[in-house]
C-alpha positions in Angstrom: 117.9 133.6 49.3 119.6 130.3 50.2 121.0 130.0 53.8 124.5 128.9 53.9 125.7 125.9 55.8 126.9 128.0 58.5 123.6 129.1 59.4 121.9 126.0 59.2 124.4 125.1 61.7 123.7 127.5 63.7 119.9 126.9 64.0 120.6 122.8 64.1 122.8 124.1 67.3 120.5 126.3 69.0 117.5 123.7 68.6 120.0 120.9 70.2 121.2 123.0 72.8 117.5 123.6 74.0 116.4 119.8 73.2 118.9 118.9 75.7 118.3 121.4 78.3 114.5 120.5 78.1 115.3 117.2 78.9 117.5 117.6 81.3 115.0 120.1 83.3 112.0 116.9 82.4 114.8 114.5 84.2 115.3 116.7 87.2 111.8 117.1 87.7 111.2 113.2 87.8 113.0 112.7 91.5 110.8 110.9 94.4 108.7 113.8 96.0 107.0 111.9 98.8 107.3 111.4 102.1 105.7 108.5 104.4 103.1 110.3 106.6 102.0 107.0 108.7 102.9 103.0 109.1 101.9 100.6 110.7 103.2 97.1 111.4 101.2 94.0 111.9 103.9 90.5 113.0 102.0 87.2 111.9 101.0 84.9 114.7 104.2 82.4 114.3 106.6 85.8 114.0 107.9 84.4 110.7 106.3 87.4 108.8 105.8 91.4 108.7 102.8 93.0 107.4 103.9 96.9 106.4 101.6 99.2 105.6 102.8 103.0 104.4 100.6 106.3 103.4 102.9 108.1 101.0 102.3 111.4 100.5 103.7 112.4 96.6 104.0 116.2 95.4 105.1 117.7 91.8 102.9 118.0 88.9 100.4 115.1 87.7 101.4 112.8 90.6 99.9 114.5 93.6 98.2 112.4 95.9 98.2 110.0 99.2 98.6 106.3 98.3 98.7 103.5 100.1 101.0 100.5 100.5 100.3 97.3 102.1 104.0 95.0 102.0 105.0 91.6 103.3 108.5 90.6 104.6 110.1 87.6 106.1 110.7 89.3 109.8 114.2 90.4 109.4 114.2 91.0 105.8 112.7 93.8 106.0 114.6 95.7 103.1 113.4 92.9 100.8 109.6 93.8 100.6 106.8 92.4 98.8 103.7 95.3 97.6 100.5 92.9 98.1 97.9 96.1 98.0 98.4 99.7 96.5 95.6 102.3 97.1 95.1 105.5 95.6 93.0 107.5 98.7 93.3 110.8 96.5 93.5 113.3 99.7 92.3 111.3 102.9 94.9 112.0 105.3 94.1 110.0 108.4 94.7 106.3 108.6 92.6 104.1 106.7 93.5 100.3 106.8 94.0 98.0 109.3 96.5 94.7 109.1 94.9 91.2 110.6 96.9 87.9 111.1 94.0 85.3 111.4 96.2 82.6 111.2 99.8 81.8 110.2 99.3 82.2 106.1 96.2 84.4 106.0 96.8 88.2 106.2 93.3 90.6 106.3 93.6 94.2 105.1 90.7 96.3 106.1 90.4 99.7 104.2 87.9 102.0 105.0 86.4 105.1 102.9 87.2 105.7 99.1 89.6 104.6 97.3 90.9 102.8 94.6 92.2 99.5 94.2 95.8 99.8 91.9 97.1 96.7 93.0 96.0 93.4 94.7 97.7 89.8 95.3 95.5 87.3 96.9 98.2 85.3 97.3 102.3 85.4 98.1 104.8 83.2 99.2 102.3 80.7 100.7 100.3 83.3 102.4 96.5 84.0 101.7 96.1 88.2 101.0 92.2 89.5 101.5 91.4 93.2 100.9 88.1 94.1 102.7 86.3 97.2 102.2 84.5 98.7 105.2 82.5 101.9 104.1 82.8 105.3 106.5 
């Protein structure tokens, strides 16, 4: 027996109709599910520049962890941030990095315990970026 238009259409409808839902449900799933559990701030010695650094906290499937965020700003421009340093700290909830001006252009980030580098600058706008690692 040889289905008749109508019923193809029918099926081509029904697999549409739940294409679309399923991505719709994927999309809505994708939102930002985190939440910033500590900061800290760290003012270079001339108090031209910010040091920022955030432990997010993300939730949902396949993206659970604690990561952490070391940023740079020109003081007062703080909505226009720079990421110098991204850890992933996996499930190490107390604070784990400390932020050191030892001059004008040089910034020290201190991390302590394991985790995993994602992201590194060594340098930005002018200013020297070290990451040092300081076991527990």
């Amino acid at each position: 027996m040889v289905p008749c238009a109508g019923d193809l259409n029918n099926r081509l409808s029904r697999w549409a109709t739940l294409f679309a839902l399923a991505v719709c449900l994927t999309v809505a799933g994708c939102g930002d599910d985190s939440a910033v559990i500590w900061t800290a701030k760290e003012k270079s010695p001339d108090g031209l520049w910010v040091a920022i650094a955030n432990v997010r906290q993300y939730g949902g499937p396949g993206q659970a962890g604690l990561y952490t965020e070391v940023n740079l700003a020109r003081v007062g421009e703080e909505k226009h941030l720079m990421q110098v340093i991204s850890l992933n700290v996996g499930s190490v909830r107390e604070p784990h990095v400390d932020l050191h001006w030892p001059t004008n252009k040089h910034l020290e980030v201190t991390y302590y315990g394991d985790a995993k580098i994602d992201f590194q600058a060594v340098r930005s706008s002018g200013l020297d970026i070290s990451l040092r690692h300081w076991p527990n």
